[in-house]
C-alpha positions in Angstrom: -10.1 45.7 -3.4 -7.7 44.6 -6.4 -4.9 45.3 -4.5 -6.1 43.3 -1.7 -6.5 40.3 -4.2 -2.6 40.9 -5.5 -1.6 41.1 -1.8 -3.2 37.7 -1.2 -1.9 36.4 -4.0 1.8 37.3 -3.3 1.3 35.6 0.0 0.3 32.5 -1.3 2.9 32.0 -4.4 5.6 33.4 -1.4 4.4 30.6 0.9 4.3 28.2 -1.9 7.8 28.6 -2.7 8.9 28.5 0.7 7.0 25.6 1.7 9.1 24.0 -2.0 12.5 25.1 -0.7 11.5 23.7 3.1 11.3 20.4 1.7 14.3 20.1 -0.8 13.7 16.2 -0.1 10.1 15.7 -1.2 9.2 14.1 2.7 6.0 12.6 2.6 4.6 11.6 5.9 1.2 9.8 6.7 0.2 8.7 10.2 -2.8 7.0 10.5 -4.4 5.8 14.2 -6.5 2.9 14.2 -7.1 0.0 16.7 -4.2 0.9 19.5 -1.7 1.2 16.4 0.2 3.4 14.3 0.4 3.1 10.7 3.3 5.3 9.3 4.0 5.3 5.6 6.5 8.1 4.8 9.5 8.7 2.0 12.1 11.3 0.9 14.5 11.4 -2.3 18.0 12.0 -1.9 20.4 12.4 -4.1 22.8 10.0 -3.8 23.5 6.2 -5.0 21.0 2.9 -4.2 24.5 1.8 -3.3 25.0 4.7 -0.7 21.4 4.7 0.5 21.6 1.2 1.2 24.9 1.8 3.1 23.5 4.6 5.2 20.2 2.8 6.1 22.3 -0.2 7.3 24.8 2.3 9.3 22.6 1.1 12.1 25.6 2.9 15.0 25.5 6.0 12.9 21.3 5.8 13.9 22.3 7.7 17.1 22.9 11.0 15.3 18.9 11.1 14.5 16.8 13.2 17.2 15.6 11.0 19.7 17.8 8.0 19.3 20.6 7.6 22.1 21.5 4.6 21.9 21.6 2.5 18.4 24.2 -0.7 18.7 24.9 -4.0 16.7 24.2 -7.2 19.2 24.6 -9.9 16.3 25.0 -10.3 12.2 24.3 -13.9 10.8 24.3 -13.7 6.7 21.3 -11.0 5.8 20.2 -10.6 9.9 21.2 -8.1 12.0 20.2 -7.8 15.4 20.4 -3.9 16.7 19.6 -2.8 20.2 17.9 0.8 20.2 17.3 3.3 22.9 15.3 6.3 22.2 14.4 9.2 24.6 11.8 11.9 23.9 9.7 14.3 25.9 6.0 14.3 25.4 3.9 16.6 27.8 7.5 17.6 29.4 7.5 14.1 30.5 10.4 12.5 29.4 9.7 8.8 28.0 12.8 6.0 27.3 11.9 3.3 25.0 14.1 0.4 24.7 13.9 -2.7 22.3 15.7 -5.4 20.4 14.7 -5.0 16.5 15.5 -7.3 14.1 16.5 -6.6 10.3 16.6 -8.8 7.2 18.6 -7.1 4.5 18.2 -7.7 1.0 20.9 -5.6 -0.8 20.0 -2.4 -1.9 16.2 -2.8 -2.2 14.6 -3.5 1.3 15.1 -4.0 4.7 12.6 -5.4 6.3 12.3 -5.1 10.7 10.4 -6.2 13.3 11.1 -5.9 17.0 11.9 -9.4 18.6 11.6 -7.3 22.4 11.0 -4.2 24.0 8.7 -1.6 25.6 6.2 -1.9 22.2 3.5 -4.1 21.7 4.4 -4.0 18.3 7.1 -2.8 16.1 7.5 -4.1 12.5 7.6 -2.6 8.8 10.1 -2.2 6.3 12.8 0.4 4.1 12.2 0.0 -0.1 14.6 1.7 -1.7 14.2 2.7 -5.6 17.0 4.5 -7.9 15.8 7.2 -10.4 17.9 9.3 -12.2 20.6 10.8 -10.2 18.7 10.1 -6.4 17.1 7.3 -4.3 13.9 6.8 -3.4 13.4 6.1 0.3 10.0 4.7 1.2 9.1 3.5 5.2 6.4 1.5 6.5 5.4 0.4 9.6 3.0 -0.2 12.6 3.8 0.8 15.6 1.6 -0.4 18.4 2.9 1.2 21.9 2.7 -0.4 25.3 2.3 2.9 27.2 0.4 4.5 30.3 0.5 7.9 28.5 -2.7 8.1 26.3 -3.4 7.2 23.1 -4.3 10.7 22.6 -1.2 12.0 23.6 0.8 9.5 21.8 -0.7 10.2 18.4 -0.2 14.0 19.1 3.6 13.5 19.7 3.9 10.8 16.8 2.4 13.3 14.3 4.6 16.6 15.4 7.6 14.8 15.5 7.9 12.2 12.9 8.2 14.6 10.0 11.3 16.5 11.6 13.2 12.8 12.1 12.2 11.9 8.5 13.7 15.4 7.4 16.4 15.2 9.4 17.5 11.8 7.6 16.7 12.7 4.0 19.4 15.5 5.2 21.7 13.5 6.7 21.0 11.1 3.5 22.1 13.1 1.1 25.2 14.4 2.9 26.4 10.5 2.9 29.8 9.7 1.7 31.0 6.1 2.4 34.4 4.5 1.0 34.5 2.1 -1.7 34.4 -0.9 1.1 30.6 -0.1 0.5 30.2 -0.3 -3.3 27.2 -2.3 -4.8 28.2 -6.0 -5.2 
């Protein structure tokens, strides 16, 4: 029986630590359903510069090397507003699904960036990017509220949204932290 209990305990310190070294970025992701919409709160550390983080959230072209996004282009900039237009492509049920819109962003340098879609195949789209320095890595924190505009069910929707928005978080807190932009980018 003891060894049993020793057994079980391995198991759980070995998962423990592996679950700590799958998530070298500390994502935290919350998606909650209520009304038709989608609250998502999420963040992840990396460990780089506000300066750089703020760069790389405002890279809104380099957007198209997240899963998902296939098309992520600049339409207009006037002072701290910047117009992007977005495609994004996913499968849900084996049913591949296209979303298109035209989000806009109001940047305030190197602490938010706040969005909210002006068109597009959402009801809704809006939330915002805080960004907080500590030590020697950033603090990425996301909100938003996502209300679709879909014939697929809400059921199916909120399946999809909570399997796949911790990978795309990940795979920017990776992406994040392998940032280098030249000096052109350096806090003002």
């Amino acid at each position: 029986m003891k060894w049993i209990i020793c057994l079980f305990l391995s198991l759980s310190t070995m998962h423990s630590y592996a679950q700590e070294n799958a998530n070298p970025y500390d994502v935290q992701v919350s998606v909650i359903s209520e009304d038709g919409h989608f609250k998502i709160v999420a963040s992840y550390q990396a460990p780089i510069d506000i300066c750089t983080a703020y760069a790389f959230l405002t890279d809104y072209e380099g957007a198209k090397n997240i899963p998902g996004i296939i098309e992520s282009k600049v339409i207009s900039r006037s002072r701290n507003k910047v117009r992007v237009r977005r495609a994004i492509r996913e499968e849900i049920l084996f049913f591949p699904v296209e979303m298109k819109s035209l989000v806009e962003y109001t940047e305030t340098p190197n602490k938010l960036i706040a969005f909210e879609q002006v068109s597009g195949d959402n009801k809704q789209y809006r939330g915002a990017w805080r960004l907080t320095e500590a030590k020697d890595k950033t603090l990425f924190k996301y909100e938003a509220i996502v209300e679709p505009n879909s014939i697929i069910p809400s059921i199916v929707i909120e399946y999809f949204v909570r399997n796949s928005i911790r990978a795309r978080f990940e795979s920017m807190a990776q992406r994040a932290a392998q940032t280098k932009f030249s000096d052109s980018f350096a806090c003002n």
